[in-house]
BALOBA-1460 file (C-alpha; in Angstrom, 3 decimals):
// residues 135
<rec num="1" residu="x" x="-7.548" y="-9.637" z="-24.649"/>
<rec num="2" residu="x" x="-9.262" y="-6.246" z="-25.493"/>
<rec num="3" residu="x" x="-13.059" y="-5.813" z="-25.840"/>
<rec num="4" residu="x" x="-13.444" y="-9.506" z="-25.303"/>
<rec num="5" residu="x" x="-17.255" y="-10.335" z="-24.215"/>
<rec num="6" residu="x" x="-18.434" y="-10.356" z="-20.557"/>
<rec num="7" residu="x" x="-20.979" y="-12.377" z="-19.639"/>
<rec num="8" residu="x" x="-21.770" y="-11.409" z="-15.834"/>
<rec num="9" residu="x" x="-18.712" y="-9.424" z="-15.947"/>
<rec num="10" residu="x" x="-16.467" y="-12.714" z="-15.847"/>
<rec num="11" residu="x" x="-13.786" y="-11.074" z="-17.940"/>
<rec num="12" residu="x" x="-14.188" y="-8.188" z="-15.939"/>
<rec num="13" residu="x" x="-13.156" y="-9.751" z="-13.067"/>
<rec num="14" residu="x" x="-10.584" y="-12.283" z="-14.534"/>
<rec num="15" residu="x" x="-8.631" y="-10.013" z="-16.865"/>
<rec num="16" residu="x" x="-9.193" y="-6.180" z="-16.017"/>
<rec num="17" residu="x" x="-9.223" y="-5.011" z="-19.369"/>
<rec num="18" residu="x" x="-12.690" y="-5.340" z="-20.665"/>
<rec num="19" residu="x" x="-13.919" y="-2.221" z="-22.270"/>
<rec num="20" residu="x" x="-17.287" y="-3.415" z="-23.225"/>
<rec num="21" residu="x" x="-19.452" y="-1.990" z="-20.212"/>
<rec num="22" residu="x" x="-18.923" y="0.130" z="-17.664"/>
<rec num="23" residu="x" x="-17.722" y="-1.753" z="-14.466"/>
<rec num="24" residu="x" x="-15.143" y="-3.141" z="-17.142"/>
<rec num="25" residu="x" x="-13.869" y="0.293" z="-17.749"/>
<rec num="26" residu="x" x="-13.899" y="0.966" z="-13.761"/>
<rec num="27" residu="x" x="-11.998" y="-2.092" z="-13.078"/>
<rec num="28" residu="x" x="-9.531" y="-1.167" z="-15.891"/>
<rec num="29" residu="x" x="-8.768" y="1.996" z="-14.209"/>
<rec num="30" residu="x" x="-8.164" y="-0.002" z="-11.140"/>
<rec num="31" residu="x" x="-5.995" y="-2.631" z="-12.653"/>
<rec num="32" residu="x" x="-3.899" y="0.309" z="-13.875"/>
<rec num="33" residu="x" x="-3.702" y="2.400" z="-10.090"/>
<rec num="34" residu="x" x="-2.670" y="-1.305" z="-8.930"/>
<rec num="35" residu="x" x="-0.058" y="-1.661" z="-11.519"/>
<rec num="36" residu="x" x="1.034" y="2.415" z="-10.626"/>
<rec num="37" residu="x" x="1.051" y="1.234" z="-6.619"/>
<rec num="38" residu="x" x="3.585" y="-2.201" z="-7.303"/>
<rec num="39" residu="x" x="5.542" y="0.333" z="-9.438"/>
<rec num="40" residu="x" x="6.025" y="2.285" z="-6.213"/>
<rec num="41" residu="x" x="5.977" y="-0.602" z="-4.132"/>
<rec num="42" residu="x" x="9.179" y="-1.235" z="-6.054"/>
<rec num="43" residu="x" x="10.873" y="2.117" z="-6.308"/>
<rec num="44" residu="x" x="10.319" y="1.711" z="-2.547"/>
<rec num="45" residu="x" x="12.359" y="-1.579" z="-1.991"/>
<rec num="46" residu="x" x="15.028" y="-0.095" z="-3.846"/>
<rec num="47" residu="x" x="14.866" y="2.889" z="-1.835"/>
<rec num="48" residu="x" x="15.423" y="0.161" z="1.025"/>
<rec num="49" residu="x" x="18.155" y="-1.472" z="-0.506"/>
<rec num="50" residu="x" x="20.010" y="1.766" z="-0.712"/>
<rec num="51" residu="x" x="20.164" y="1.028" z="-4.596"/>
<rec num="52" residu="x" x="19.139" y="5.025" z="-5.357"/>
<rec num="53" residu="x" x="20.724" y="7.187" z="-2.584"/>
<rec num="54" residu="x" x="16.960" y="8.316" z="-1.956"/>
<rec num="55" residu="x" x="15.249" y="8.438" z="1.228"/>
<rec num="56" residu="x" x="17.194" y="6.346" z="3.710"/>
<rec num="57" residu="x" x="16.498" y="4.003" z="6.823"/>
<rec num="58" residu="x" x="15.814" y="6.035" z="9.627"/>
<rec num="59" residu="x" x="15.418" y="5.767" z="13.756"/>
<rec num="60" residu="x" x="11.718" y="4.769" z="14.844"/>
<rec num="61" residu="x" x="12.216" y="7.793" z="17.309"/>
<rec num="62" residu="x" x="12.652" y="10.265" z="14.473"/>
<rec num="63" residu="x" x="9.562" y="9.536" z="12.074"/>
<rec num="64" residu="x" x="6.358" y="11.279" z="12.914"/>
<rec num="65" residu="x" x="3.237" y="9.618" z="12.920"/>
<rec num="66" residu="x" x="2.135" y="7.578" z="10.010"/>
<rec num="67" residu="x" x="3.124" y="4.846" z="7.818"/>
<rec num="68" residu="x" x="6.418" y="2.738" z="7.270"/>
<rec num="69" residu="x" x="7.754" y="-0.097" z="6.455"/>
<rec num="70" residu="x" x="10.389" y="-2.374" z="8.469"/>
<rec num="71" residu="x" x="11.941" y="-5.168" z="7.027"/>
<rec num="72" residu="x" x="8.486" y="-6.424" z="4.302"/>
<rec num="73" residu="x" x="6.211" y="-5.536" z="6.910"/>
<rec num="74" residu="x" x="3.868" y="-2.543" z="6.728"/>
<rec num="75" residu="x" x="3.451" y="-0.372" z="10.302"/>
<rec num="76" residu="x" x="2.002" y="2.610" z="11.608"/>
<rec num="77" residu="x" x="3.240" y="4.789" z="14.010"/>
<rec num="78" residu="x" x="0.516" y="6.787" z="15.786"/>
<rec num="79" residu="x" x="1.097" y="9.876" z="17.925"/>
<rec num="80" residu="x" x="2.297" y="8.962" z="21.310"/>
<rec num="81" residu="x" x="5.703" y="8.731" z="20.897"/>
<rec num="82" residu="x" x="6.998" y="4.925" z="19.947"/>
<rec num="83" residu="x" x="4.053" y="3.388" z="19.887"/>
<rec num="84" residu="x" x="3.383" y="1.425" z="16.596"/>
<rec num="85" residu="x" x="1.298" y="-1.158" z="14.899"/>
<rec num="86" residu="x" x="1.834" y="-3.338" z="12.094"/>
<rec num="87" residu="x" x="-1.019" y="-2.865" z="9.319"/>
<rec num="88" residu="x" x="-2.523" y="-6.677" z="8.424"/>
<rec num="89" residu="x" x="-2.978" y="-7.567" z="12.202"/>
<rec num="90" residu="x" x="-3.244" y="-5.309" z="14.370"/>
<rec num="91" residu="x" x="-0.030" y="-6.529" z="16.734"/>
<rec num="92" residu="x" x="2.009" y="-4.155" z="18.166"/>
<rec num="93" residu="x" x="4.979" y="-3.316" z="16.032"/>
<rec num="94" residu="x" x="8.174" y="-4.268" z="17.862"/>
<rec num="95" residu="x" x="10.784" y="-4.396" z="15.006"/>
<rec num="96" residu="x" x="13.361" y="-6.715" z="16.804"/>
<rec num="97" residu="x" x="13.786" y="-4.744" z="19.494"/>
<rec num="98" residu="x" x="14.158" y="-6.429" z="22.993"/>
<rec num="99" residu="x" x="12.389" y="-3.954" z="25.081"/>
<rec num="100" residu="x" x="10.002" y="-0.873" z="24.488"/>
<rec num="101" residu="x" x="12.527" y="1.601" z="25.446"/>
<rec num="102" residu="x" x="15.304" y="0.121" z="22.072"/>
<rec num="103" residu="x" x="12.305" y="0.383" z="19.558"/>
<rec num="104" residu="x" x="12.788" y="3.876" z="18.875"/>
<rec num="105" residu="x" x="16.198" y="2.782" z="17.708"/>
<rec num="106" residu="x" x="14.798" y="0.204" z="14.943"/>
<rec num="107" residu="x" x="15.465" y="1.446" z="11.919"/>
<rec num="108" residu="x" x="12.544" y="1.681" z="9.252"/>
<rec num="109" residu="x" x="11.359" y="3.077" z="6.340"/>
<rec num="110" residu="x" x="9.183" y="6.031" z="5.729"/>
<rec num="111" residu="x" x="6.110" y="5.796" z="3.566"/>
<rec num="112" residu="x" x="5.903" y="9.449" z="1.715"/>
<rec num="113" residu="x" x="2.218" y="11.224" z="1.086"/>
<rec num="114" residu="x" x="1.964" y="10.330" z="-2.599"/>
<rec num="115" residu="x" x="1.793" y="6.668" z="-2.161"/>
<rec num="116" residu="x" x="-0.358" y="6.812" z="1.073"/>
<rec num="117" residu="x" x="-2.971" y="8.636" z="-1.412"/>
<rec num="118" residu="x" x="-2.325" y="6.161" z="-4.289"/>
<rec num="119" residu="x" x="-3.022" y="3.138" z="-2.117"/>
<rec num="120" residu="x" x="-6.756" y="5.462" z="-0.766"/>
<rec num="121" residu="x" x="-7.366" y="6.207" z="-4.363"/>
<rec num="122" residu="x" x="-6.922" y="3.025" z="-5.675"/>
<rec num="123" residu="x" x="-8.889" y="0.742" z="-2.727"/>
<rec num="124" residu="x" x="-11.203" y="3.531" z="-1.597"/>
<rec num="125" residu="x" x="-14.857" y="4.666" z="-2.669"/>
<rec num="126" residu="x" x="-14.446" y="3.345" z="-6.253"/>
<rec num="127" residu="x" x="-13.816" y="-0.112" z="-4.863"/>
<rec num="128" residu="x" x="-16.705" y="0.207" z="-2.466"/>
<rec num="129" residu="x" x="-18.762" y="1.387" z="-4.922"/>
<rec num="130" residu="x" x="-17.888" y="-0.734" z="-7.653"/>
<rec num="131" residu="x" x="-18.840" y="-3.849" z="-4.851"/>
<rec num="132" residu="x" x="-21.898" y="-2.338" z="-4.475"/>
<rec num="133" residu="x" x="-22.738" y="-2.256" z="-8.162"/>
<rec num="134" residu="x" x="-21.897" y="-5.421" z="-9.121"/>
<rec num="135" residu="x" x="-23.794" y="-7.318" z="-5.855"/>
C-alpha cells in the first residue's frame, strides 16, 4: 500500500502510510506512535494480569496523583487525597467501593511517565496542527 496516490489526502486518511506529500508522512508518523501506544497499552494489561512480575496492583491510598487504570477503565487521581475521576466522562471514580472512605482500598494500576508522554506526543500539537492543515 506504499506511495499509493492521494487525491485530497483520502489514502492519507484511510491507510496511514502514504508517503507521497507531506500530511501523508505526518500521519505515518502518527500511525506508528499509535501502534508504539497499543504496544504499551498491552505490556500494560499484562502487567495487570500479573503475567510479568512487573509493577503490581496497588491501594488507591498509596498512588500519588496522576493516572491509572482500574479494571479497563482509565482514572485520574488528583491531589486531595482519594479523590479521583475516570478519564472519558468526567464521573467520579469509585472503583467498587461502597463508600468514600473504602476507595482508597481499591486496588488499581499505575500509569508510569513514559506512556503518559507517548499518549501527549502522539495526540498533542501534531494532531492539532495537522487538523488545522488539512481544514
Amino acid at each position: 500500500m506504499k506511495n499509493r496516490k492521494c487525491p485530497n489526502h483520502k489514502a492519507c486518511w484511510d491507510y496511514g502510510d502514504c508517503e507521497t506529500c507531506e500530511l501523508g508522512k505526518e500521519i505515518t508518523k502518527l500511525h506508528k506512535r499509535i501502534d508504539r501506544l497499543k504496544k504499551k497499552l498491552e505490556k500494560a494489561e499484562q502487567i495487570k494480569s500479573g503475567d510479568n512480575g512487573a509493577k503490581k496492583l496497588i491501594p488507591l491510598r498509596e498512588y500519588p496523583k496522576g493516572l491509572f487504570m482500574c479494571d479497563d477503565t482509565l482514572c485520574v487521581k488528583t491531589e486531595y487525597g482519594n479523590e479521583a475521576y475516570i478519564v472519558w466522562s468526567g464521573e467520579y471514580f469509585w472503583g467498587g467501593a461502597e463508600t468514600k472512605a473504602k476507595i482508597g482500598d481499591v486496588k488499581i494500576l499505575p500509569i508510569d511517565d513514559e506512556l503518559v508522554q507517548m499518549i501527549e506526543n502522539t495526540f498533542g500539537a501534531k494532531y492539532k496542527a495537522l487538523a488545522e492543515r488539512n481544514e
